[in-house]
SELUM-363762 format. One record per residue (C-alpha): x, y, z; chain; residue in one letter; residue number from 1. Coordinates in steps of 0.2 Angstrom, whole numbers. Last residue first. Example, Ala and Ser with C-alpha at 12.3 -4.5 7.8 and 13.67 -1.06 7.14 Angstrom:
// residues 2
east:68; north:-5; up:36; chain:A; res:s; n:2
east:62; north:-22; up:39; chain:A; res:a; n:1
// end
This chain:
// residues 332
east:-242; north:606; up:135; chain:A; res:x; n:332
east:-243; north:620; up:121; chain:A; res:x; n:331
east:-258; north:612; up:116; chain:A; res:x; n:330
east:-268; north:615; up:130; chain:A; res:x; n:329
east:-263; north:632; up:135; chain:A; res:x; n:328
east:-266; north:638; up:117; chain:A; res:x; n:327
east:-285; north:630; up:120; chain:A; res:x; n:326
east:-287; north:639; up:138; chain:A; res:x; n:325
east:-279; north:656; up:131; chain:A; res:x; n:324
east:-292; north:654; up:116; chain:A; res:x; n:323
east:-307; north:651; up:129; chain:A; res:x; n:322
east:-300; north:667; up:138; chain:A; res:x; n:321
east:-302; north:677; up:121; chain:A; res:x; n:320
east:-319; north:673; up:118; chain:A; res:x; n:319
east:-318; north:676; up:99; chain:A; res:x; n:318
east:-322; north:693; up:89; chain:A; res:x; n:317
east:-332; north:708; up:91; chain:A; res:x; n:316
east:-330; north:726; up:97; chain:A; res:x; n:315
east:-342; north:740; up:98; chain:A; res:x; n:314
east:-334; north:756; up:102; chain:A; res:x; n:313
east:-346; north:768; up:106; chain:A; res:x; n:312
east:-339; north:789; up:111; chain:A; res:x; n:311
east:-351; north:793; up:124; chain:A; res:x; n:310
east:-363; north:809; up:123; chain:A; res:x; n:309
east:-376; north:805; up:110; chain:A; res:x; n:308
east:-378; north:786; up:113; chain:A; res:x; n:307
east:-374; north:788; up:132; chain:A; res:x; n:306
east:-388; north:800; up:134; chain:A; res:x; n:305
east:-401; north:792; up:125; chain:A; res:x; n:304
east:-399; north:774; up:129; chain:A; res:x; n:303
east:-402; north:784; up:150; chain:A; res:x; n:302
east:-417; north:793; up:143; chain:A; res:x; n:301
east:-423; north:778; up:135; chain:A; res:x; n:300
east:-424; north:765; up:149; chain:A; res:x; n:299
east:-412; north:756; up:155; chain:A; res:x; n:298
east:-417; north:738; up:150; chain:A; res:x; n:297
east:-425; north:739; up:135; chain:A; res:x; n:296
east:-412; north:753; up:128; chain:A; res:x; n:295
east:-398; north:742; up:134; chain:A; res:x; n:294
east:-406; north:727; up:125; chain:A; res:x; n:293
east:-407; north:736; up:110; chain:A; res:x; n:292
east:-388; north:742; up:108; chain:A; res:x; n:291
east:-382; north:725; up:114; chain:A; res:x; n:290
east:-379; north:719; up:131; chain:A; res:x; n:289
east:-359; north:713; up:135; chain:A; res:x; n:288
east:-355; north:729; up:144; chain:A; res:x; n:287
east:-341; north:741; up:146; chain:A; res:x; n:286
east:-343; north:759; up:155; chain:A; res:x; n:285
east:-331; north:772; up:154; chain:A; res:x; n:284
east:-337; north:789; up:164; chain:A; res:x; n:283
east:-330; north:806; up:163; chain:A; res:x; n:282
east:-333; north:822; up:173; chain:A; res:x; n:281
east:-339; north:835; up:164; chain:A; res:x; n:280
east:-352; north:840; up:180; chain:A; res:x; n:279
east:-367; north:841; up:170; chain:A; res:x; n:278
east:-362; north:824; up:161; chain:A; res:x; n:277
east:-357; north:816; up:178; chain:A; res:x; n:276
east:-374; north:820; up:185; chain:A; res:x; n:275
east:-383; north:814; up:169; chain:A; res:x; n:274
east:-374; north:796; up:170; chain:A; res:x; n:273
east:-376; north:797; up:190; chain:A; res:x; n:272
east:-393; north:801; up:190; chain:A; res:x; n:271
east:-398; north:789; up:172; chain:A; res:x; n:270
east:-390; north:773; up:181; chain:A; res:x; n:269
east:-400; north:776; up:198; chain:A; res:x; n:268
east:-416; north:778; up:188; chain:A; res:x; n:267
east:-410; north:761; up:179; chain:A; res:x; n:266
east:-405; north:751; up:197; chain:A; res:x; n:265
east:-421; north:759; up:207; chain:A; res:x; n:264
east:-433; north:753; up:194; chain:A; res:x; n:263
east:-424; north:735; up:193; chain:A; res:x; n:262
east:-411; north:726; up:187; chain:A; res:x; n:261
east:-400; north:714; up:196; chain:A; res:x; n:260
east:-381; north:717; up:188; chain:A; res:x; n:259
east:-374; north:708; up:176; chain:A; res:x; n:258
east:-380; north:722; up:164; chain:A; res:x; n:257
east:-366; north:733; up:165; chain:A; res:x; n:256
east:-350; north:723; up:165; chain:A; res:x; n:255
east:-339; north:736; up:172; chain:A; res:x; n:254
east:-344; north:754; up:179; chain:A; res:x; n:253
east:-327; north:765; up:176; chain:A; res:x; n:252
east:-330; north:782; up:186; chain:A; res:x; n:251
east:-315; north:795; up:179; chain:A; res:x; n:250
east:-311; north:811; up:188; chain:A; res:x; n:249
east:-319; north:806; up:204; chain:A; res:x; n:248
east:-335; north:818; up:209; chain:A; res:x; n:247
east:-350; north:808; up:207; chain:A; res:x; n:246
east:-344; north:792; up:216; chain:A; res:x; n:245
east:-331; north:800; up:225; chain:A; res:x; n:244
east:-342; north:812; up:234; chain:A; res:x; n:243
east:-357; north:802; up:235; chain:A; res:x; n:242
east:-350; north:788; up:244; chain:A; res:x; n:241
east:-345; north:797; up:261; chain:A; res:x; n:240
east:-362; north:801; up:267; chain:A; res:x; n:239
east:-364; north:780; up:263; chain:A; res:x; n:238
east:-349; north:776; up:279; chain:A; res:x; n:237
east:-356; north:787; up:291; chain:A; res:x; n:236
east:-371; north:780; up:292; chain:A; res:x; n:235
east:-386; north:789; up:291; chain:A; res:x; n:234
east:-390; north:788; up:275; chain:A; res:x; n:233
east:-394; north:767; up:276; chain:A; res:x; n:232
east:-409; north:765; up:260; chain:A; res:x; n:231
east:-399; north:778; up:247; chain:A; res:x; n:230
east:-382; north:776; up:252; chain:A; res:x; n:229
east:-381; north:755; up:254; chain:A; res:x; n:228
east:-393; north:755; up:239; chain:A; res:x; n:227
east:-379; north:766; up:227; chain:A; res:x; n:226
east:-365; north:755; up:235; chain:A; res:x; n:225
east:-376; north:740; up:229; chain:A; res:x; n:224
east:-378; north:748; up:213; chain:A; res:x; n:223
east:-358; north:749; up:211; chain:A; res:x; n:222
east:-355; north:733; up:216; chain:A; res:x; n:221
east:-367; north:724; up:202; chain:A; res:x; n:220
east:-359; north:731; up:188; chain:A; res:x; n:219
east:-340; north:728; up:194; chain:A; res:x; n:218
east:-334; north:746; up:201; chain:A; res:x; n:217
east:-319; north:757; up:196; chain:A; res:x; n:216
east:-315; north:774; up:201; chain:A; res:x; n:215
east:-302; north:785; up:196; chain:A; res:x; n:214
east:-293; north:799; up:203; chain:A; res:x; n:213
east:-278; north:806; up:191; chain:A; res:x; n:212
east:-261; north:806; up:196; chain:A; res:x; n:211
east:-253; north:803; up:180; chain:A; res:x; n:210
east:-250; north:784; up:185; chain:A; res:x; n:209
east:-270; north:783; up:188; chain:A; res:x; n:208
east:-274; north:790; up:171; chain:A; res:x; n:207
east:-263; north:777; up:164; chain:A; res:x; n:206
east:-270; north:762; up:174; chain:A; res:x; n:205
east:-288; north:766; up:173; chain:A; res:x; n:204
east:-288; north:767; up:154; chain:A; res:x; n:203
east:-278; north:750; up:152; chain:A; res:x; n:202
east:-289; north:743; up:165; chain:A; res:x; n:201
east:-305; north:746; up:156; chain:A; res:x; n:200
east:-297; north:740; up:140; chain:A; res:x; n:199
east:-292; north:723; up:148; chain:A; res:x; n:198
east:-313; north:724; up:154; chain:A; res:x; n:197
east:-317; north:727; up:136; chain:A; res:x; n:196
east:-307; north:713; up:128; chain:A; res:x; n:195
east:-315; north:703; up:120; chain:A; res:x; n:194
east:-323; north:689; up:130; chain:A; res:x; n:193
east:-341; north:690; up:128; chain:A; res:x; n:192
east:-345; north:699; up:114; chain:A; res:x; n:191
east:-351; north:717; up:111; chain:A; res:x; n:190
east:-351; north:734; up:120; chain:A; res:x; n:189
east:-338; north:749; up:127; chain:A; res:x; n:188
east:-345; north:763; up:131; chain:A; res:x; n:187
east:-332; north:777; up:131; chain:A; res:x; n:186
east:-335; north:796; up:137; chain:A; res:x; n:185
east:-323; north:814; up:135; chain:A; res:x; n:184
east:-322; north:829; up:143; chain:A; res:x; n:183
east:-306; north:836; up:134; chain:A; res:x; n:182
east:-291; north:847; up:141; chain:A; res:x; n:181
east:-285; north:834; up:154; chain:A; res:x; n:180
east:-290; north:818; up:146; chain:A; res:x; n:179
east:-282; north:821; up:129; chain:A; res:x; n:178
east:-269; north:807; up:130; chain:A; res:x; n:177
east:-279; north:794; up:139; chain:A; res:x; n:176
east:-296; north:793; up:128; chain:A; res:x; n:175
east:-282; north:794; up:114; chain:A; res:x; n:174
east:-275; north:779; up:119; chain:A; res:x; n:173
east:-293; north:770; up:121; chain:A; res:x; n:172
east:-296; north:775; up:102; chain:A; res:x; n:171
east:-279; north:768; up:97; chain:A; res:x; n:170
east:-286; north:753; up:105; chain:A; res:x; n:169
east:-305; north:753; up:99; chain:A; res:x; n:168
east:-297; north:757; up:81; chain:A; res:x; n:167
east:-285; north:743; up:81; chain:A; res:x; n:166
east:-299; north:732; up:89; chain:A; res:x; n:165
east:-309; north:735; up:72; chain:A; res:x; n:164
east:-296; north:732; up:63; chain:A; res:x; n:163
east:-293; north:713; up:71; chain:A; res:x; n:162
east:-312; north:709; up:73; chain:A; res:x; n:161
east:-313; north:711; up:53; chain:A; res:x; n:160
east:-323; north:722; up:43; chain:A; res:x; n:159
east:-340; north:721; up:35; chain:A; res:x; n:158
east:-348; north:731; up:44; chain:A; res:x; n:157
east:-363; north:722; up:47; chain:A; res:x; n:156
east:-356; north:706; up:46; chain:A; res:x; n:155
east:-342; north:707; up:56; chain:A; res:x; n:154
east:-328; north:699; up:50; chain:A; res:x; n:153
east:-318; north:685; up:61; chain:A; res:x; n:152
east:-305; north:683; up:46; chain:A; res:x; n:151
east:-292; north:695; up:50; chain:A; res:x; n:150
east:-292; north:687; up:69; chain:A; res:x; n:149
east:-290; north:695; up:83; chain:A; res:x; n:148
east:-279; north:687; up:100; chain:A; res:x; n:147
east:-262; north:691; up:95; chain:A; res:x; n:146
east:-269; north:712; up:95; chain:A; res:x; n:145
east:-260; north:709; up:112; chain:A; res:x; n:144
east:-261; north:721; up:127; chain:A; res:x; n:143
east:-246; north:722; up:137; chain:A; res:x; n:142
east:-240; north:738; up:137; chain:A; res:x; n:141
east:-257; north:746; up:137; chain:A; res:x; n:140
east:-260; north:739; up:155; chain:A; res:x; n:139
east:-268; north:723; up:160; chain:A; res:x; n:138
east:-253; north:714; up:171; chain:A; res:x; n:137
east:-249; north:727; up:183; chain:A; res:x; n:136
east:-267; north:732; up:182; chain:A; res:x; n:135
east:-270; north:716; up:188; chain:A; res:x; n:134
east:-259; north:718; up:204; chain:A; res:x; n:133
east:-270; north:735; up:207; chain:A; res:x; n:132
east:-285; north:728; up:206; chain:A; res:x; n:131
east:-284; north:716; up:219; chain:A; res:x; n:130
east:-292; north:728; up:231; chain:A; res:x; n:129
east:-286; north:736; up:247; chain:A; res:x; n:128
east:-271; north:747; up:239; chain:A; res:x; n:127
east:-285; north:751; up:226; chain:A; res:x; n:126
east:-296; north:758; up:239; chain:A; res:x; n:125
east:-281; north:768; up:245; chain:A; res:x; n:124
east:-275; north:775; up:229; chain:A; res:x; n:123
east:-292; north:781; up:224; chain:A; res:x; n:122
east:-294; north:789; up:238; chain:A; res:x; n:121
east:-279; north:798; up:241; chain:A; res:x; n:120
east:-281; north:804; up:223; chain:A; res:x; n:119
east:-298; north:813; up:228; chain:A; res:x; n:118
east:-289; north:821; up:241; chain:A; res:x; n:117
east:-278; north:827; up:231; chain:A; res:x; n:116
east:-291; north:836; up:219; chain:A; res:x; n:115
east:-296; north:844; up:235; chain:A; res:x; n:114
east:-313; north:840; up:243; chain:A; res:x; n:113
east:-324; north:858; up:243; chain:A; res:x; n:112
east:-328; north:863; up:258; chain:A; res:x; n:111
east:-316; north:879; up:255; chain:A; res:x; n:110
east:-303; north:868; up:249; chain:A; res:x; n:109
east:-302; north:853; up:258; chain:A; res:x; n:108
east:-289; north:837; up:259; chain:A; res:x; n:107
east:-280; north:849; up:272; chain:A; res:x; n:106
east:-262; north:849; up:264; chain:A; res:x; n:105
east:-260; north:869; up:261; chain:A; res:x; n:104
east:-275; north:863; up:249; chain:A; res:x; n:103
east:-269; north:873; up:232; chain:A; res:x; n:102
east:-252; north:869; up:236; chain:A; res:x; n:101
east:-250; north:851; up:239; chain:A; res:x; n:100
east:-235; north:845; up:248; chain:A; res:x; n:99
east:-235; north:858; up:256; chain:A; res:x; n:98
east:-218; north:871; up:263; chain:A; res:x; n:97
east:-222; north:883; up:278; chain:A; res:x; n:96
east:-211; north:899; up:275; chain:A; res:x; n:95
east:-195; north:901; up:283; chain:A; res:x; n:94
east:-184; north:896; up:269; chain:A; res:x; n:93
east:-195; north:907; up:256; chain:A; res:x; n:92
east:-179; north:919; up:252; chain:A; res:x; n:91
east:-170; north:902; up:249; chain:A; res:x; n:90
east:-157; north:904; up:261; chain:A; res:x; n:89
east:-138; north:909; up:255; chain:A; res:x; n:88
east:-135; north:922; up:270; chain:A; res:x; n:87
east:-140; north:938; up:259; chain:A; res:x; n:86
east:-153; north:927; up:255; chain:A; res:x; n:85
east:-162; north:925; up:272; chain:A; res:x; n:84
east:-157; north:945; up:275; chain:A; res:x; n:83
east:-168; north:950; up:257; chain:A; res:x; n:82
east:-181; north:941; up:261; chain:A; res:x; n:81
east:-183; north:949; up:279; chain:A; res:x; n:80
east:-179; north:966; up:272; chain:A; res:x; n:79
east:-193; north:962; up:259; chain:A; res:x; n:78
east:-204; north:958; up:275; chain:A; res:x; n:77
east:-197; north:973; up:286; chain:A; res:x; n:76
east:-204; north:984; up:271; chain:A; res:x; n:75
east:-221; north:976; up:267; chain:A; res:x; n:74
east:-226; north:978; up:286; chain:A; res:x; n:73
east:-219; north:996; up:285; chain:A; res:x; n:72
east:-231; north:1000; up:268; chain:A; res:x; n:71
east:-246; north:990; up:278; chain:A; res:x; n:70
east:-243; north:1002; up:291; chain:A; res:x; n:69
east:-245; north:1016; up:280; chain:A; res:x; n:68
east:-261; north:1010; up:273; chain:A; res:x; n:67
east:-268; north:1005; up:290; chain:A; res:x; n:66
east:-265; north:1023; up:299; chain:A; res:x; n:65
east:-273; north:1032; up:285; chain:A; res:x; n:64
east:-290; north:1017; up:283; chain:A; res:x; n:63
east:-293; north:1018; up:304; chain:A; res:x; n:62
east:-309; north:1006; up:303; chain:A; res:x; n:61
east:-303; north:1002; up:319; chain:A; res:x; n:60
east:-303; north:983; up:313; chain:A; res:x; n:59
east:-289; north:988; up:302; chain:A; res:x; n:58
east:-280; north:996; up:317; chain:A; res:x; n:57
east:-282; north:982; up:327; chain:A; res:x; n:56
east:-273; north:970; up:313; chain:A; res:x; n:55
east:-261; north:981; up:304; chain:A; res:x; n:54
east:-255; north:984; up:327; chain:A; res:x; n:53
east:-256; north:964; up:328; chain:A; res:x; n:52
east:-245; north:966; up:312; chain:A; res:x; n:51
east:-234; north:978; up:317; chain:A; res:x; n:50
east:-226; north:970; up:332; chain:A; res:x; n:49
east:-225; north:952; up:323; chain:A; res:x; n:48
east:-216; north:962; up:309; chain:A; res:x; n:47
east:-204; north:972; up:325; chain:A; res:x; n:46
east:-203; north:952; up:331; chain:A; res:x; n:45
east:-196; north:944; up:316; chain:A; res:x; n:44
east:-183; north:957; up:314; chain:A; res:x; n:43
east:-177; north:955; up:331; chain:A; res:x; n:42
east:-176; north:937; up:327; chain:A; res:x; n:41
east:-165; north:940; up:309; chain:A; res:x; n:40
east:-151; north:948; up:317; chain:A; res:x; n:39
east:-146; north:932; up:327; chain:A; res:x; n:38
east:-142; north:925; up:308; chain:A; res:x; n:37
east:-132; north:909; up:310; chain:A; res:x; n:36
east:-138; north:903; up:321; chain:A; res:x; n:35
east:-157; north:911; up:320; chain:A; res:x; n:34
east:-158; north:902; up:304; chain:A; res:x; n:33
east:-154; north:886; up:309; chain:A; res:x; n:32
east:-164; north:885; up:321; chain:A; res:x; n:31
east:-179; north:893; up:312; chain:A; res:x; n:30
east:-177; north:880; up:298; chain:A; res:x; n:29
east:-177; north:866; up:313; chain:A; res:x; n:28
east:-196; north:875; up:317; chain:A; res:x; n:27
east:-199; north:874; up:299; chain:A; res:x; n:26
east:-197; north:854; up:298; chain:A; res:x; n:25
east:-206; north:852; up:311; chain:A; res:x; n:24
east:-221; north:862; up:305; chain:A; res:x; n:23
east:-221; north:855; up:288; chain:A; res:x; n:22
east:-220; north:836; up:297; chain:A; res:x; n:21
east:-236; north:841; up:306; chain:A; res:x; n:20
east:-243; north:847; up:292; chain:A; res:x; n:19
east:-240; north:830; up:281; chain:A; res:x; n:18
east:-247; north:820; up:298; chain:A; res:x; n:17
east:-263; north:828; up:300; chain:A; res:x; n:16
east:-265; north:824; up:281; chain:A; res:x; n:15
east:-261; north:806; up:284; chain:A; res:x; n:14
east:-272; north:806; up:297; chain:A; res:x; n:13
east:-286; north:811; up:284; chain:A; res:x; n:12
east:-283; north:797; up:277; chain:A; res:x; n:11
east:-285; north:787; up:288; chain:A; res:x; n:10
east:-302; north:794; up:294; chain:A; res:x; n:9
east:-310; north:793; up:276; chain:A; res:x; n:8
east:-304; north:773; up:277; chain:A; res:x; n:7
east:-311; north:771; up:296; chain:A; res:x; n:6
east:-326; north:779; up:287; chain:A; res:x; n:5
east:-328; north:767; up:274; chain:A; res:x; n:4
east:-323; north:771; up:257; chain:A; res:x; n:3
east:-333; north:757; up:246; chain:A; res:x; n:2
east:-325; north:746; up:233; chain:A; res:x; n:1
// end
């Protein structure tokens, strides 16, 4: 999933149209008020009045003058308030309302993307993908231990692929429960077939629900966004990647190890790993490699920061799509 600059332009017509639905809505408040409360527009004008003369006298540099009109101007506003509600308006009834507070509904704070920006994004790409109707069915809801057996044990620890998913799960549910106050990783490795994808998708599914912006890519995807915005910068479509690659609340990089590697892919991997460390943002990533082969592979800076800053979870057990296949079979 890429944002594309017809997508970034879409959404930002969507916040053209929230503050042009604030302003119409205001301008019926103003109607209404003034019906009902003629009173109120002479009002309006003697604070309009005594702002533009705030505003000169402030730039005069006239500091005598600028504190007592700023007591007036504080005076003819409470009066204001006090009128609106004296009528049974809410005593911020002629005030532009948002949707989002923190941006007035612009996307930007400063130059800063808003957090809700960020959540348009996520929903949007998702809308586009066919992610969101398998999140409908890979959810926390509909996971099944049925699938993990007490008698797959794992040899090195010495427990069963059953308790050993009962700790990943409860660990995934956790993951979810304190993602707001705790900067938290997963990596997700082992068999083929176990469930770290489903897991992926329970994660990304709950954090979306509570408004968060996550970001999932496939392996090979996600580095071929990265070549797109390395080797094409000046399209508009790659100057809009780095944003909600480095900057979405949760980046899920699926089936690491799929991919092509190369020396661009692992110093590619070790940037963004290390730029979402530095920035506390969190990361899942799932693979099939073992410990070894990741370290062979990625190099050992990148082994060295997820093993020391990433929750493992190593899960074993039976391909579960090949169990579904056989279940299938003989339930016909």
């Amino acid at each position: 999933m890429g944002l594309k600059n017809s997508q970034y332009q879409a959404i930002m017509r969507e916040y053209e149209q929230k503050q042009l639905r604030s302003r119409d809505i205001l301008t019926r408040h103003y109607a209404e008020v003034y019906e009902r409360l003629p009173q109120l527009k002479s009002l309006e004008e003697s604070i309009s009045i005594l702002s533009v003369q705030y505003g000169k006298r402030l730039l005069g540099g006239d500091e005598s003058a600028v504190d007592a009109l700023k007591k007036e101007l504080a005076i003819l506003r409470r009066d204001k308030k006090e009128l609106l509600q004296s009528a049974g308006f809410p005593a911020d009834y002629l005030e532009l309302s948002y949707e989002c507070q923190e941006c007035k509904d612009t996307g930007y704070i400063g130059s800063k993307k808003c957090r809700c920006f960020k959540r348009a994004v996520t929903r949007l790409l998702y809308e586009q993908s066919n992610l969101k109707e398998i999140l409908q069915k890979e959810n926390f809801s509909t996971f099944s231990f049925d699938y993990y057996s007490d008698n797959f044990i794992d040899p090195k620890s010495d427990r069963s692929s059953l308790a050993i998913m009962k700790d990943a799960f409860a660990a995934c549910q956790n993951f979810v429960r304190v993602f707001e106050r705790q900067h938290k990783n997963l990596f997700l490795y082992g068999d083929v077939g176990v469930g770290k994808t489903f897991l992926s998708n329970c994660i990304a599914k709950e954090l979306m629900d509570a408004g968060f912006s996550v970001i999932y890519y496939s392996a090979p995807s996600f580095f071929n966004i990265l070549a797109q915005s390395t080797f094409h910068k000046n399209g508009a479509d790659a100057q809009n990647i780095y944003d909600y690659i480095y900057d979405c609340d949760l980046l899920i990089i699926d089936d690491l190890g799929t991919e092509y590697t190369n020396s661009f892919v692992t110093s590619q991997l070790f940037t963004c790993i290390n730029e979402r460390l530095l920035g506390r943002r969190s990361t899942v990533i799932s693979t099939n490699l073992s410990l070894d082969s990741l370290a062979d592979l990625y190099t050992e800076r990148s082994f060295s920061r997820i093993t020391s800053n990433y929750i493992m979870l190593k899960l074993i057990g039976d391909d579960i799509r090949i169990k579904k296949k056989l279940m299938n079979r003989e339930g016909l």
